[in-house]
C-alpha positions as a printed Julia matrix, in Angstrom:
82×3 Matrix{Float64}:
 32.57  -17.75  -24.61
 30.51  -14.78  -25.05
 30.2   -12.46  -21.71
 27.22  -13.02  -20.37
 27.12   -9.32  -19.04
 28.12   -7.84  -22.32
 24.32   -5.82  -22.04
 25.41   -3.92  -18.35
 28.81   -3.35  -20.13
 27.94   -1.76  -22.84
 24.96    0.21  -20.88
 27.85    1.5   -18.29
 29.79    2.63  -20.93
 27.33    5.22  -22.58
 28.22    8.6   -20.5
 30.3     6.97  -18.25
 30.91   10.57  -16.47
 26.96   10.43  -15.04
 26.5     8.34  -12.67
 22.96    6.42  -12.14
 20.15    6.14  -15.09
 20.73    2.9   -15.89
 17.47    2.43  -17.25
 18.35    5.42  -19.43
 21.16    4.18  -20.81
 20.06    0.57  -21.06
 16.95    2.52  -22.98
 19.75    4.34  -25.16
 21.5     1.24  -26.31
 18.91   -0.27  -27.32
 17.89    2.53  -29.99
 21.26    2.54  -31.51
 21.98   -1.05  -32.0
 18.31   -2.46  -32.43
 16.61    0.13  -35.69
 15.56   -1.36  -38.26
 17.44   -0.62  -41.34
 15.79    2.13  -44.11
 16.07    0.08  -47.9
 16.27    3.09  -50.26
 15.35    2.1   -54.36
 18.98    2.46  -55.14
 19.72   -0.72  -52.83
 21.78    1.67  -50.51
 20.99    0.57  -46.81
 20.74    2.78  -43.86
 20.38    2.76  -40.36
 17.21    3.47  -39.28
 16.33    6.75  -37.51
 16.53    7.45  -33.8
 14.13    9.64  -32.17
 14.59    9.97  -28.49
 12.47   12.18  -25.79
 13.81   12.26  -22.57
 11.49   13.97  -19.92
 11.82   14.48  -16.44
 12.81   17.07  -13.21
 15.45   20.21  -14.26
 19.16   18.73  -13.52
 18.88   15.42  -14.15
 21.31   14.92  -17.29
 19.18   14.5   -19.71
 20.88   16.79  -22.2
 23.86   15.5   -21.48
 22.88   12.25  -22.44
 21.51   12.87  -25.44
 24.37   14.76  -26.64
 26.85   12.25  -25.53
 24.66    9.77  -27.97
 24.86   11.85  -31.1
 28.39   11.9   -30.77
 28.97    8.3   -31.13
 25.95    7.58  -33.33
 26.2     7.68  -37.18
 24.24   11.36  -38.48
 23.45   12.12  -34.52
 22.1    15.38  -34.74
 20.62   16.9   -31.61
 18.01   19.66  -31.36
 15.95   21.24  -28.54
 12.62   23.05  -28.41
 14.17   26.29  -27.88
């Protein structure tokens, strides 16, 4: 039978060193299972981009979410506005 908390799982396991932002996290998930796939003319399939924008008070772990992401996402690539 399927686990009906499969969702908190998975959203616990994304940068399981922070604690808290569970919204974040849940928010996170979300973009990397649920893109819509990108049907090139060749008939090649990809995964559809993920653009994220975390905003919020100095500290907070934002960066360190997003980086933790593009680790485990296919092509993650993160950038700053630096």
């Amino acid at each position: 039978t399927p686990d009906p908390d499969v969702y908190e799982q998975l959203s616990k396991s994304i940068a399981p060193e922070i604690f808290g932002h569970a919204d974040v996290k849940k928010a996170l998930l979300l973009q990397l299972i649920g893109n819509p796939p990108n049907n090139l003319s060749d008939g090649m399939r990809l995964r559809g981009d993920i653009h994220v924008c975390l905003m919020g008070d100095p500290g907070v772990a934002k960066s360190q979410l997003l980086k933790y992401i593009t680790k485990i996402a296919p092509r993650g690539v993160y950038t700053t506005g630096k």
